[in-house]
N, C-alpha and C positions, 0 to 999 in steps of 0.2 A: 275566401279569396279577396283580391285589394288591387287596385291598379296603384301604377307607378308613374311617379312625376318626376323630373327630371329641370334646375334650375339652375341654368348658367355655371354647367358642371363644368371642370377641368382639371386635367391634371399633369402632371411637369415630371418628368424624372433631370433633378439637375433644375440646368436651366432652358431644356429641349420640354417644349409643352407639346404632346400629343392628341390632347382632347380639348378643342378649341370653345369653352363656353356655350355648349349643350341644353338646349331647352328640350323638353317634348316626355306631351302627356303618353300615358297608355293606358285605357281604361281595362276597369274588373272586368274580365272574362275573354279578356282579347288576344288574339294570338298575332303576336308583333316579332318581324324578320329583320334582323340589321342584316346587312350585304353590301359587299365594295371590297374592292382589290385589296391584297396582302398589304399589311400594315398602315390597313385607312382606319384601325381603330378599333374595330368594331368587336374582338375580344374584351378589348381594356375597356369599353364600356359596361360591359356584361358584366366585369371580374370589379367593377363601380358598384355596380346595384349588388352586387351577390357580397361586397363588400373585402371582398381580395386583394385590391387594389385600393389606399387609399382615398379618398377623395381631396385633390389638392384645396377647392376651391368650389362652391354652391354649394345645392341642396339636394337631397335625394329624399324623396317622400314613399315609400310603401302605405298603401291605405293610409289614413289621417296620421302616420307616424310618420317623424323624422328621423329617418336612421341612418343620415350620412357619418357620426362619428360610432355607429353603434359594430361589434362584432359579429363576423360572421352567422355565428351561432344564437345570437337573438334576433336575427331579421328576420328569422321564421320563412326563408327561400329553399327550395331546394335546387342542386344544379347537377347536369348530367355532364359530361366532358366527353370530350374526344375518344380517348383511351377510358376503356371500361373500369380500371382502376379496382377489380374483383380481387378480395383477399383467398390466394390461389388454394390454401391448405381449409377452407370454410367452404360449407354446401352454401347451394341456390339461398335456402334456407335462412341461413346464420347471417350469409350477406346482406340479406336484405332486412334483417332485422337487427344488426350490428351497433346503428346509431340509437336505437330507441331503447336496448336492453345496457348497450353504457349510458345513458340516462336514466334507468331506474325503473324504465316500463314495467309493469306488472307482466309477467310471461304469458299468461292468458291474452294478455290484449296485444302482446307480440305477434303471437301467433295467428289472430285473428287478422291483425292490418295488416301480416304477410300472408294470411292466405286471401284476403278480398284480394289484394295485388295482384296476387300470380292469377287470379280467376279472372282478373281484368286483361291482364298480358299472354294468356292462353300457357302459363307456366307450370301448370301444378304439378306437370308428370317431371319434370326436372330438380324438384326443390331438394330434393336426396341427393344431388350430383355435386361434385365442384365443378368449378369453371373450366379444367382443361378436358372433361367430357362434354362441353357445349361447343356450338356451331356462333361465328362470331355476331350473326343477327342473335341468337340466343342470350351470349351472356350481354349487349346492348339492353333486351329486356329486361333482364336483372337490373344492370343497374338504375334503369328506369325506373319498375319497380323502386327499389333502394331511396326515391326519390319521392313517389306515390307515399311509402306508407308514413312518411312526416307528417304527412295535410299542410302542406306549405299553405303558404298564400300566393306565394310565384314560383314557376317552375322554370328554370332557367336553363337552357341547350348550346354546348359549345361546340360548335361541328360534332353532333354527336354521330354524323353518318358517313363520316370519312374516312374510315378504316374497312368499309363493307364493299363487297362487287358493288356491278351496276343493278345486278340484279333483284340484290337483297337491299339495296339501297329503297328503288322502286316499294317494295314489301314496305321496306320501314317507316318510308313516309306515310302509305295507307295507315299503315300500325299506329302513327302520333298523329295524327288524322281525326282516327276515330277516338285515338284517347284525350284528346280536348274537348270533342263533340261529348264525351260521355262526363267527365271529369268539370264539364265547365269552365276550368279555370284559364286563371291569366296566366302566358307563355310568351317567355323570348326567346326566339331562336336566333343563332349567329351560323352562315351558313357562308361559304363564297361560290357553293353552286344555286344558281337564277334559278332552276326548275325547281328545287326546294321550295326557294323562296315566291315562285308564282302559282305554286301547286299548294302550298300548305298557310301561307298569310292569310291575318284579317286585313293586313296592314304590311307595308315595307317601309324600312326605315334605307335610304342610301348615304354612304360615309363614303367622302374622300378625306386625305392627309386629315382625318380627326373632325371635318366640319359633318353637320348635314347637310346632303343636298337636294334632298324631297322626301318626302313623305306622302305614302296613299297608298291605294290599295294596288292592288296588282294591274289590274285593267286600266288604271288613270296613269299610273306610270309610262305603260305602254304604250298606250293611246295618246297623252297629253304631257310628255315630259318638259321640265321646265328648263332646259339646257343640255347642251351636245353631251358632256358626260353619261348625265343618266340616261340619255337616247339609244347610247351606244352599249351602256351595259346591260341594261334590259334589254333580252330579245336575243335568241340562239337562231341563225347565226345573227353575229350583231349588224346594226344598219348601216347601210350604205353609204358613206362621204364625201360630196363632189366638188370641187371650186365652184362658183359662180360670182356672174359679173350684170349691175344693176344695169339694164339698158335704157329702163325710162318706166316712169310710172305714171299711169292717168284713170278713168275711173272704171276702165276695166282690170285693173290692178296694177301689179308689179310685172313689169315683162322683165327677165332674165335669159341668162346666157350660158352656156357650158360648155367652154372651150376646150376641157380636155377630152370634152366628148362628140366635138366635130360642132359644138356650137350651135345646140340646138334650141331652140328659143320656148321658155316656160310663161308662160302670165301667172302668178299669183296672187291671190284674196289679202293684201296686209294689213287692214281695219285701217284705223287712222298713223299707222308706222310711216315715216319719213323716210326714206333712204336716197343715197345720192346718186347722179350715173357717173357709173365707173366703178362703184362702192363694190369690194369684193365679197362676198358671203358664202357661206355654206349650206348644200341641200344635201338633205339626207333623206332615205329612202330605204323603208327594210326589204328584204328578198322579197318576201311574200304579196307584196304591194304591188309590183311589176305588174302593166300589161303585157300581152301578146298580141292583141287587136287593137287593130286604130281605133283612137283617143284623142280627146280634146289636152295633150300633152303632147313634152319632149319626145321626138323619136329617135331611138338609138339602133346604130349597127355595130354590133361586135362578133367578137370570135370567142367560141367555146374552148378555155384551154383546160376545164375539167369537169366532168358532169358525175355527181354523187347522186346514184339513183337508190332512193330508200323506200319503193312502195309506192305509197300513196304521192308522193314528190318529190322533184329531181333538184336537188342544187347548183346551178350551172355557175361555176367561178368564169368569169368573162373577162374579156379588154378590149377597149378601145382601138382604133389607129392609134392614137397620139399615149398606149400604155395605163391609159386611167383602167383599174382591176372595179369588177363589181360584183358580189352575187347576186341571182337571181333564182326566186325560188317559182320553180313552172311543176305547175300538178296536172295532171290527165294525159301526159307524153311523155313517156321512155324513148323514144328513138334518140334524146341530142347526143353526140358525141364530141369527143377532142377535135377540134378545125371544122366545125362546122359552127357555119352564118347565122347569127341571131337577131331577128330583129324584135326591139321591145321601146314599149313606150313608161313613160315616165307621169302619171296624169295628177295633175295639179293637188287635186285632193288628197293624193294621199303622200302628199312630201310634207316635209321639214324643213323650217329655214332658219339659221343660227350666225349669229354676230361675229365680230371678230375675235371676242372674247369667251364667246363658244355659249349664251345665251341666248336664247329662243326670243325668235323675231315672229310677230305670231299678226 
């Protein structure tokens, strides 16, 4: 296995650059998630390292090689894609041993790296089958497999779970789960579902329009994002967004204002941060954060205008008098309903506070 380096990568179609000068390491054995909205990139960086896409511009390192000018077929990656891409008239079998035996494998040792595979993928009673008598989580493990019996050094995933229910989804993440834990190796996943990527990373990588805009693990992201973007995209349902208005700061913090929410007055911790009165900002706040009991915080009254009850907790989409919408995520109560009075508080520690330029005021 080899981690991946990445050096002021970019690339242009034309004179339209989509990959903005790209740095970022990924060490041997790590399992690294890009995620961000449709066309922030984060395929064409994949289809960079896997070598798909040419490299307009830097460096791409796999282990001590540089193989930004080098062919698909000597970077020694494997990639698994969206679409299973199974040759439909070929068993389990033949599939996955397709690339080793057009390169001259001895058939003996064919057969062996496609039977460890299927013994890893729980495949072996399928390998007599073609593809149109498998289940579509099934032939997903073939082409996994397909991918396993190279001995890459990187294994490389392009929404490889977007063609499956919700359910078999669930499955398949356990499924490449355990197979990094077993396999050890280094992995990129490209996903633009967040529970992939907070349930299955060592690491997340976030892309907008081609840039990065953080990097860490899953829990820093969440807990510590370094701008309203990735605030807001990490975290189902996403966080909260309020206007706010600087009312005066002294050295019990920052007091604030939220006028669209009846004006309710926040003090905030802002370390040595400057802000001016009047200065408008933004607080942000995830569902789950909300109080229900008084708080050294904003107190809100709103109106229930939809309450998603899933079990363990209830989603109440709410509003303001003055039309500001928010969710609130309340656990241990099922009775709220459509027009009924909510009151909840807002407590200092667990908000967000962001610029005008949508950077994190901390």
């Amino acid at each position: 296995m080899a981690g991946i380096r990445l050096r002021n990568v970019k690339k242009r179609y034309g004179a339209f650059e989509v990959i903005h000068g790209v740095d970022l390491d990924i060490d041997d054995h790590e399992f690294v998630v890009f995620v961000g909205p449709s066309g922030c990139g984060k395929s064409t960086l994949l289809r960079m390292i896997a070598g798909l896409e040419v490299t307009t511009s830097g460096e791409i390192f796999i282990g001590d090689r540089n193989v930004t000018g080098m062919e698909p077929v000597d970077r020694n990656v494997s990639m698994v894609f969206q679409s299973y891409a199974l040759y439909p008239h070929m068993t389990v079998e033949q599939n996955m041993g397709f690339a080793l035996r057009a390169n001259g494998m001895d058939k003996d040792e064919v057969k062996r790296r496609v039977g460890e595979a299927a013994g890893i993928l729980h495949i072996e009673e399928f390998l007599d089958r073609k593809p149109a008598a498998l289940s579509g989580g099934q032939r997903q493990r073939v082409a996994i497999g397909r991918a396993i019996v190279r001995h890459p050094d990187v294994f490389l995933f392009d929404e490889p779970l977007s063609n499956l229910d919700a359910e078999l989804r669930v499955h398949m993440r356990f499924e490449i789960d355990r197979l990094h834990k077993r396999l050890d190796a280094t992995m990129v996943y490209v996903t633009h579902d967040q529970v992939e990527a907070m349930t299955l990373a060592d690491k997340i990588v976030v892309l907008r329009d081609g840039y990065i805009e953080q990097v860490g693990t899953p829990l820093e992201l969440f807990d510590n994002p370094d701008n309203q973007f990735v605030a807001g995209f990490i975290g189902a349902p996403k966080m909260n967004f309020v206007p706010a208005v600087v009312e005066e700061q002294g050295e019990a913090g920052t007091r604030l204002v939220l006028p669209s929410l009846g004006s309710p007055a926040l003090t905030m911790p802002l370390g040595d941060r400057t802000l001016e009165r009047g200065q408008t900002v933004t607080l942000g706040i995830r569902p789950e954060h909300f109080a229900f009991e008084p708080c050294d915080g904003a107190r809100l009254e709103l109106v229930c205008e939809l309450a998603e009850q899933l079990g363990d907790i209830a989603y109440l989409y709410s509003a303001s008098q003055d039309g500001e919408r928010l969710i609130l995520g309340l656990r241990g109560d099922r009775s709220k309903r459509e027009g009924d009075a909510i009151e909840a508080y807002i407590p200092a520690e667990r908000a967000f506070l962001f610029d005008g330029d949508g950077g994190r005021i901390r």
